[in-house]
N, C-alpha and C positions, 0 to 999 in steps of 0.2 A: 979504806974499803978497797978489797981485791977490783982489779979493772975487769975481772971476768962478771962479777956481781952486778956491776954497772952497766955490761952490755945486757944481760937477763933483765935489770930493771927499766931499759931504755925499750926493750925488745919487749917487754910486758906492757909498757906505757902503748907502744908502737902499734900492738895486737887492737888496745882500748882505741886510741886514736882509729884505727882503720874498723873497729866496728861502728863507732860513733857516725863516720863518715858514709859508711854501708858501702866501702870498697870491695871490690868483687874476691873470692875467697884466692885466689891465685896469688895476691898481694900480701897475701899471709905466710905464704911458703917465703918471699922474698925476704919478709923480717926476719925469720931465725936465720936466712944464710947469711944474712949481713949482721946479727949481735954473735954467733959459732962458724965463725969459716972451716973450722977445723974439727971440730965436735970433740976434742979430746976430756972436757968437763964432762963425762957422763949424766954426772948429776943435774948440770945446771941444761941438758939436750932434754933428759927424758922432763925438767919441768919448763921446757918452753915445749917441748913437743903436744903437752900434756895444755899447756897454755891455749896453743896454737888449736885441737881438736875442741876445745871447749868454746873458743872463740869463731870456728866452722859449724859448731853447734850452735851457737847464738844465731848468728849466721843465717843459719838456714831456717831457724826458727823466726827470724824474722821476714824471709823469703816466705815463708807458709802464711804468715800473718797478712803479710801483704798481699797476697795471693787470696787466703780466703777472702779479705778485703774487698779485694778488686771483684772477686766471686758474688760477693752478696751485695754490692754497687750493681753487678751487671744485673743478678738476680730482682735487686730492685725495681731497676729500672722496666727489666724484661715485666713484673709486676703489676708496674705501673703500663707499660704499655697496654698489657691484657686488660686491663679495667675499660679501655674503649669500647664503645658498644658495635663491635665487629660482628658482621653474617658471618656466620661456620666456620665456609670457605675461608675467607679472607683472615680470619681468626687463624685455621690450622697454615696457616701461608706464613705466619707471622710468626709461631711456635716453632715450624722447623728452622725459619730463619735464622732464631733466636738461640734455637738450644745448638746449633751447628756454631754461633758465633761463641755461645758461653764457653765452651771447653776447646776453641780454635780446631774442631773437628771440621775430617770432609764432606761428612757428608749427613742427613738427616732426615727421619719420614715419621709417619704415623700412620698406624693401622686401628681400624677398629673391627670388632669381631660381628660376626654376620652367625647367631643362630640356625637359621633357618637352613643354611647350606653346609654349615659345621667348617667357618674358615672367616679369616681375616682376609680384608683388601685396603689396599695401601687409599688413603684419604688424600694425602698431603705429602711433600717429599721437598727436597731441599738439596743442591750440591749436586742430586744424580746424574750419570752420565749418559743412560739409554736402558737399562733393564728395569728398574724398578720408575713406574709410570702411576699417575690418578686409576686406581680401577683392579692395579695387578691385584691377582688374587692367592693367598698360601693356604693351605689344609689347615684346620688345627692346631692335629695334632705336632708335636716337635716344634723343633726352633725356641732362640733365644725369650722369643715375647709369649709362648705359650709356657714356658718356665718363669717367667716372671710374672704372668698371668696364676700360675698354679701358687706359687710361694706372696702373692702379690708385694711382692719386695723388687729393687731391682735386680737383674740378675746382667752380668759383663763377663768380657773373656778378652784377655788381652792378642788370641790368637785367633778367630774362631774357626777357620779351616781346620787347623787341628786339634780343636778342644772337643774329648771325649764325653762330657759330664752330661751330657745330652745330645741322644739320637738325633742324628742329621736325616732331612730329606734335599730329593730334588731339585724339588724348585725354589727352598731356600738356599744351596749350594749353588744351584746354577746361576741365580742374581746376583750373591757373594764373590763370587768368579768372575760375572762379567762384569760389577764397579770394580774388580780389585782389591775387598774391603780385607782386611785385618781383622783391627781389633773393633770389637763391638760391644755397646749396652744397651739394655733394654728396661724401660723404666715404667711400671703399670699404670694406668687409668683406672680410676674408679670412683664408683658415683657412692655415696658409703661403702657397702662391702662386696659390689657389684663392680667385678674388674670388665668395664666396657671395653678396651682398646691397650695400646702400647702405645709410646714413644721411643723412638729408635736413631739412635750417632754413633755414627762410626769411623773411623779413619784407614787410610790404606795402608797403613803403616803400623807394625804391633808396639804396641800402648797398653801399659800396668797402670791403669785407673787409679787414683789415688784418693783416699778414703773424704776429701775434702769433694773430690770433685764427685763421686758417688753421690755422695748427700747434699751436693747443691742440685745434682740430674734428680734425685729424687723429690726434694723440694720444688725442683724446678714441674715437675710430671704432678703434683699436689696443684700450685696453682691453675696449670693447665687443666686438669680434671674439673675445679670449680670454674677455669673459664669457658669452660665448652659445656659445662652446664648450664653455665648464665647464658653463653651463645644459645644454645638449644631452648631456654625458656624465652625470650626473646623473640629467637624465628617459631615460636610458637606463640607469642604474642604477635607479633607479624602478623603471622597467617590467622589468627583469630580475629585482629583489626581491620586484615583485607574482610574478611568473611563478613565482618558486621557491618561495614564500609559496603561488600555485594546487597546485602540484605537490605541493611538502608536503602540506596540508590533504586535494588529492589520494591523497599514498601515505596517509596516514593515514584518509580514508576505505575506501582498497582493504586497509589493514591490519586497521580496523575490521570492514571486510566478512567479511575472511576469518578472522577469531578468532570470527566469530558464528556462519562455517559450522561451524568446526571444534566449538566449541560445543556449537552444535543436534545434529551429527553425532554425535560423543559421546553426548551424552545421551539420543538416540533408539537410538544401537546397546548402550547401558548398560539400557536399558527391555528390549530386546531379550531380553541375556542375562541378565538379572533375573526372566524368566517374563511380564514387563506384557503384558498382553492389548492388542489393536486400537485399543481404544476409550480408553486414557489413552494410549497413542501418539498416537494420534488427535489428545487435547486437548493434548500438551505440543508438538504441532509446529504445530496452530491458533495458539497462542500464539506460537512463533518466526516463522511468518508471518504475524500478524497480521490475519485474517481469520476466514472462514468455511469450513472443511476438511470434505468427504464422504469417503468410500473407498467403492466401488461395485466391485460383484461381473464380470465379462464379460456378466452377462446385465442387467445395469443396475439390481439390488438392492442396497441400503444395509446397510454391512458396520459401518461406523461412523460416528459423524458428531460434529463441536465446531461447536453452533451453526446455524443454520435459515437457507436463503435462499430470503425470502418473491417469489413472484412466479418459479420457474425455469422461463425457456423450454426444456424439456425438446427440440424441435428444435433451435434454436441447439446446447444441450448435446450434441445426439447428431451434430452436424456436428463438433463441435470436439475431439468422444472419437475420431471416424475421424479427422480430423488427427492427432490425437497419436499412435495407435496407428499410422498409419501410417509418421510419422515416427520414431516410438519417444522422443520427443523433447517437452517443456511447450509448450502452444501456448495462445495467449490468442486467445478471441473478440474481436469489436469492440465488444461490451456489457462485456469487463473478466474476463470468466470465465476461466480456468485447465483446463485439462486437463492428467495426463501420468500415461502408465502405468507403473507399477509391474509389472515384468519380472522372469523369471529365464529366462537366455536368452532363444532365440525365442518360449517361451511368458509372454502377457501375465496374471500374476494380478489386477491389480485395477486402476483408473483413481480417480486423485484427481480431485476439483472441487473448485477452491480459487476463493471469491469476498471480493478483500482490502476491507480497511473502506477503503482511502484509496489514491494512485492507487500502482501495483505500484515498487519500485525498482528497480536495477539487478541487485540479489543475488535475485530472486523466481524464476526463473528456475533456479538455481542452488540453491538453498534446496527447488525442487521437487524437485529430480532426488535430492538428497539423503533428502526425507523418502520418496521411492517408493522408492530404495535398501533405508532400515530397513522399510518395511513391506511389501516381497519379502521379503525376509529373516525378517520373523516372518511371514509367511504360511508360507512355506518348513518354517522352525520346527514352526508349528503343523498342518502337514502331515504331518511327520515322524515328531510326536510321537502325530499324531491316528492315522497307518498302524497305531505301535507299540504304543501303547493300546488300539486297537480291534481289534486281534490278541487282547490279552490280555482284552477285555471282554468279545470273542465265544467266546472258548475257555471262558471264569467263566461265560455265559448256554448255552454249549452242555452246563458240567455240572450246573448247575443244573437244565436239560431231563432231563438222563438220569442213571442210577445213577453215584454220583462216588464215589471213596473219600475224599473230603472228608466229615465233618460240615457239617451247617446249618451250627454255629457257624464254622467256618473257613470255608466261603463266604460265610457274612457278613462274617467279617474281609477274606477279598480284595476284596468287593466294596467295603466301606467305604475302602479303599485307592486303588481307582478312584473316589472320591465318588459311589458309590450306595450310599447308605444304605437296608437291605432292612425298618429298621423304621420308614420315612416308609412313605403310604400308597400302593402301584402298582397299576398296572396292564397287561393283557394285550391287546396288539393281534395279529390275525393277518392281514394284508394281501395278496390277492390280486392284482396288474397283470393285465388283461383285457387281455392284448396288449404290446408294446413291448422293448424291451430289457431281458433282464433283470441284466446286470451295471448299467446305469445306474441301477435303481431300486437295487441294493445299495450302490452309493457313495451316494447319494442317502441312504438308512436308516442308514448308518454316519454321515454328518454328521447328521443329524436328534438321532440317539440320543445321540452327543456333545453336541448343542448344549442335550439337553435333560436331562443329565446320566443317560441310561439305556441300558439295554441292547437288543443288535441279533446275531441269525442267522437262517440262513435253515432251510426244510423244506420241499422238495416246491415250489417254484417259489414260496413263499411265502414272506411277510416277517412276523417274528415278531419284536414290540416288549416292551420292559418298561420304563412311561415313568410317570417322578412324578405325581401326580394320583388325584383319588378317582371320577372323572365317565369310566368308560369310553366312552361315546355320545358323549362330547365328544372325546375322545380319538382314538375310530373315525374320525370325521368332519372332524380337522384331519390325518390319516394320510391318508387317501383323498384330500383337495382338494391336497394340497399335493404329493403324490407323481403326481396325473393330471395338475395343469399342469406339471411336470416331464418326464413321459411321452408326455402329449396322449393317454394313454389312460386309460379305467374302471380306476379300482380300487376294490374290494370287500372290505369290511371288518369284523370279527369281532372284539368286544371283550369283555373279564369282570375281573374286581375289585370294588373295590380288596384287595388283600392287606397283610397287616403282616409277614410273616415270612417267609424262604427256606423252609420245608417248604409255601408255598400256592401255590409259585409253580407246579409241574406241573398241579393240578388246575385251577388258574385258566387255566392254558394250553388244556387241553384244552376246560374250559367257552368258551374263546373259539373255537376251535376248529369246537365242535359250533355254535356261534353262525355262522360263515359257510357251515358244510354248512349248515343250514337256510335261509340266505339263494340258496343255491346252488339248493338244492329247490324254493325258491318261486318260483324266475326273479326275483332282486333282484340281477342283476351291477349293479356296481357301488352299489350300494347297501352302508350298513351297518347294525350292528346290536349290541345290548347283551341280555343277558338280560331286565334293568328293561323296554328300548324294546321285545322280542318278547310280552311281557305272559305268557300263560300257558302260549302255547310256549317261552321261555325258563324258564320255571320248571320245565317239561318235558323241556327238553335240559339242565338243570344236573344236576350228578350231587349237587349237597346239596341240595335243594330247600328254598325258604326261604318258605311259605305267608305268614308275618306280615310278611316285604316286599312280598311280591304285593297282600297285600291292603290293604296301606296305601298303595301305589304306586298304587291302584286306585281305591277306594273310603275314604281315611283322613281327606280333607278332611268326608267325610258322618258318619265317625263321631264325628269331633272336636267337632262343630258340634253331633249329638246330646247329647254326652258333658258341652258346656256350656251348650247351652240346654236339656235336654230335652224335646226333641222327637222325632218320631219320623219320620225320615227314612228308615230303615232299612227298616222294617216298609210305611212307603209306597211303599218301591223294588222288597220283595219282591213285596207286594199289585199291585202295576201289571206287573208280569213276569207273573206267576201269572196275571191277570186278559187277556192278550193283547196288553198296551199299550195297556190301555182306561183312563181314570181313570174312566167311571161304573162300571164294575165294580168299581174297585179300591175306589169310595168306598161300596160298599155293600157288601162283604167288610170295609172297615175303623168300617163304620157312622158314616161321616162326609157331609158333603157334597161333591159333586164340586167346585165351587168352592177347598173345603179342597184337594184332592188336587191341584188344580190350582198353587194359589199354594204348595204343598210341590215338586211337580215346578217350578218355577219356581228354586226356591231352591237346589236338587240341581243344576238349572244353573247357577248362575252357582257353586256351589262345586266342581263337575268340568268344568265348562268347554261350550260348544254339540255338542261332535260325541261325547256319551257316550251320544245312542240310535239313533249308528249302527252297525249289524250287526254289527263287530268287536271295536268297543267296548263296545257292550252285552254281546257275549259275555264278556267279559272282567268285566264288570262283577257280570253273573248268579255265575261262577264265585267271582267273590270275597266277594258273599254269601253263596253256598254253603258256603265256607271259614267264613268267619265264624262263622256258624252253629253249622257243625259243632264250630267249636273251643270257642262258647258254651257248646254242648253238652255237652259233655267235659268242660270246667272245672268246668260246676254240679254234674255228675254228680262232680267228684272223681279225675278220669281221667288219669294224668300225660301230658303230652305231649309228642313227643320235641321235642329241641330244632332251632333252624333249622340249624346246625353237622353236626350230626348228618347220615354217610350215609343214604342213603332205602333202604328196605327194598322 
């Protein structure tokens, strides 16, 4: 066999061997120069040449192979990565990263189309330099993605600055120019036959797309489409999950709210029928709304109250009482304050003023209406009870007035039933109104006498009280003030006690009695008065005349002061009386110096007080040394004397 033969078959082996290998195609060129250094066998050139092109075609055909290979590995992957359950965002972050890396391009975005405005704005982007940004927005009409959007295929250009096959604008050109881009494709979205968007890579450098890598950008733009469908139903299951997640937490707040009315509701109409007075209603419904809770009367007095609110614009408040009473209804001032009346029917018993610590909720509102519910309801109550009671306290004090077939002791017992207990110490008012209505001051004396645990009837257009306390004058004088602003007129007022026992309580009546006819007699309307405070006329209207409180009442502080300093205050009091109100007379009847008499009457002042040498007083004062005296008298001499208890003779 020719040696030329053998270089063809060595150099044919040669080609096999170097594809077998996937030697790079340059290596091929190197076999024929070394089996033809000189090419003069025509024949045996053109069939290595012929050899050698078939073997670049293998070649490259396995270059392609590999290549799709490597394409549909990536596309894989890229596949598998979209199946995570990525938000939108972070989904279109991932696509442009992905489809920029599948074909080693520069750069990559996504737009999706905007109806409404007649234009695309970039979603997502990947590799850009500065022009094309999240937000940018294109017309339309023209450009690569509204050709690929019209044909929904993809549509490339390996030039696009100078590719004619579609109208150029502005502001595609001008983005194009400032990355620098070349060559470009555009690969459609589409939700079935609904092209929503593009996907867009491109290079800065012109690039002839190759029919492999088209149809993995278009494969690749398929997945994408169902992942941003799946994204999209997803952030719509999201936001349906938050919504039913609001809703819930929602019923659950309005479930919450309303197991706390039912609650509160309860537990105030439980107080209610339990007897609870105002004032722990009061504090147990402060507590459910969280505040500062009043109850005020229609005349704008405090009935009960949980807690003080320092600083109340009492105008404000009295704007926002006529709102709510108007309305019948809780109304909040602009300062935060609460009103709402507390109703039965048309008539309004009381208004609350509720000031919350922190800003009001949606249940405050609601929460009012309820606690003015229970406390109509115990007013009501204590209405009822106060009608029933006071029926029976008046009918106990009208026999107590007159001949009962009851014993003391059983009137004691009723009354102790009513909680007036007749062996505390009382006392006798007898209450005159100079004018005004007299059924109102009778409602008026029936709650007073309740509220002050004592007893109430009338006589002769007169209010006759029997009220706990030992201080009749004190008594007189919170009766008459408190029943004339109620009136707006004088009342006149006649008081005597204290008593321990149902058999004192007539004559103490009557001594109170004689105490406003003498107030009557001396023109003292509205004025009152005590036996103590009439001084010797009271001791003169009392039907037990009691000289040893008069005189202590009078002149006790002088004899105390003798009693421990020994002195003689007495004897100076009488000697200066005697003497005309001279103290030189009285010091030389007492054989002292007037000086002396002087710095004694000095000291008789400050222990009776500045006005005991005026005319009234003085009188009073003479008589109670008189008394004194007399009773001195008596004693030394051995003379029994009746007691103060003792009828006067």
């Amino acid at each position: 066999m020719p040696s030329e033969d053998h270089s063809v078959r060595d150099a044919l082996f040669g080609l096999f061997e170097l594809l077998a290998t996937e030697a790079p195609p340059e290596r091929f060129e190197e076999v024929i120069r070394t089996a033809l250094p000189d090419r003069t066998d025509t024949e045996s050139a053109a069939l290595l040449d012929r050899a050698r092109g078939l073997a670049l075609d293998i070649h490259s055909l396995f270059a392609r192979r590999h290549q799709r290979e490597a394409g549909l590995a990536a596309l894989v992957d890229t596949a598998r990565e979209l199946t995570l359950p990525y938000e939108l965002d972070v989904l279109l972050k991932v696509v442009t990263r992905r489809a920029r890396l599948l074909l080693n391009l520069d750069m990559s975005w996504i737009s999706f189309h905007d109806p409404a405005e007649d234009c695309s704005y970039v979603r997502a982007a990947d590799g850009h330099a500065s022009a094309i940004t999240v937000g940018f927005r294109i017309a339309e009409s023209g450009g690569p993605g509204s050709r690929s959007g019209t044909l929904a295929a993809p549509f490339w250009s390996p030039d696009f600055p100078g590719d004619d096959r579609f109208p150029h604008t502005g502001a595609i050109d001008g983005v194009v120019r400032a990355e620098g881009l070349r060559a470009l494709m555009a690969v459609p979205l589409h939700d079935g036959n609904h092209v929503f968007g593009s996907l867009y890579v491109a290079d800065r450098k012109v690039r002839h797309f190759a029919p492999d890598e088209i149809t993995q950008m278009s494969s690749l733009g398929d997945l994408v489409s169902v992942a941003i469908k799946k994204a999209r139903l997803l952030d719509r299951a999201r936001d349906e999950i938050s919504e039913l997640e609001l809703d819930s937490s929602r019923a659950m707040d309005f479930f919450s709210a309303a197991r706390h009315l039912r609650e509160t509701q309860s537990r105030l109409i439980d107080l209610v029928l339990r007897g609870r007075d105002l004032h722990e209603l009061t504090a147990v419904a402060a507590g459910a709304l969280d505040g500062v809770l009043l109850v005020r009367d229609v005349a704008g007095r405090e009935l009960a109250g949980a807690g003080e609110v320092p600083g109340l614009d009492e105008g404000e408040l009295l704007r926002t009482v006529l709102d709510a009473h108007t309305e019948r209804a809780p109304v909040r001032s602009a300062e935060g304050l609460w009103c709402c009346p507390a109703a039965a029917g048309d008539e309004i018993l009381a208004t609350l003023v509720f000031v919350p610590r922190e800003a009001s909720s949606d249940i405050t509102a609601q929460l009012l209406r309820i606690v003015a519910q229970a406390t109509a309801v115990l007013l009501q109550v204590q209405r009822s009870a106060a009608a029933a009671e006071g029926q029976m306290r008046d009918q106990l004090f009208h026999e107590l007035l007159s001949s009962s077939q009851y014993t003391p002791a059983q009137l004691a017992e009723r009354a102790r039933r009513l909680a007036v207990d007749l062996t505390e110490p009382h006392v006798a008012v007898v209450a005159r109104p100079e004018g005004g209505a007299q059924g109102k001051a009778v409602v008026w004396a029936s709650s007073y006498a309740h509220r002050l645990s004592g007893l109430k009837t009338t006589d002769g257009g007169c209010i006759v009280l029997l009220l706990p306390g030992t201080d009749p004058g004190a008594a007189a004088r919170r009766v008459s003030r408190e029943l004339s602003s109620v009136l707006g007129h004088p009342v006149t007022a006649g008081a005597a006690g204290p008593i321990t026992s149902a058999g004192s309580i007539v004559p103490t009546y009557q001594e109170a009695r004689r105490c406003l006819d003498a107030l009557t007699a001396l023109g003292g309307d509205g004025a009152t008065a005590s036996p103590q405070e009439l001084g010797f006329l009271g001791m003169l209207l009392s039907e037990r005349p009691d000289t040893v409180a008069f005189i202590t009442f009078t002149i006790g502080p002088v004899l105390d002061y003798d009693s421990q300093q020994c002195t003689e205050l007495v004897r100076t009091l009488e000697a200066y009386f005697a003497s005309g109100n001279s103290p030189t007379r009285a010091a030389e009847s007492l054989h002292v110096h007037p000086n002396t008499v002087s710095r004694r009457l000095e000291r008789i002042t400050d222990l009776l007080g500045p006005g005991w040498q005026e005319p009234v007083r003085a009188l009073e004062v003479q008589l109670a040394l008189r008394l004194h005296r007399a009773r001195h008298t008596l004693l030394k001499g051995g003379a029994e004397l009746p007691q103060a208890e003792a009828p006067a003779t």
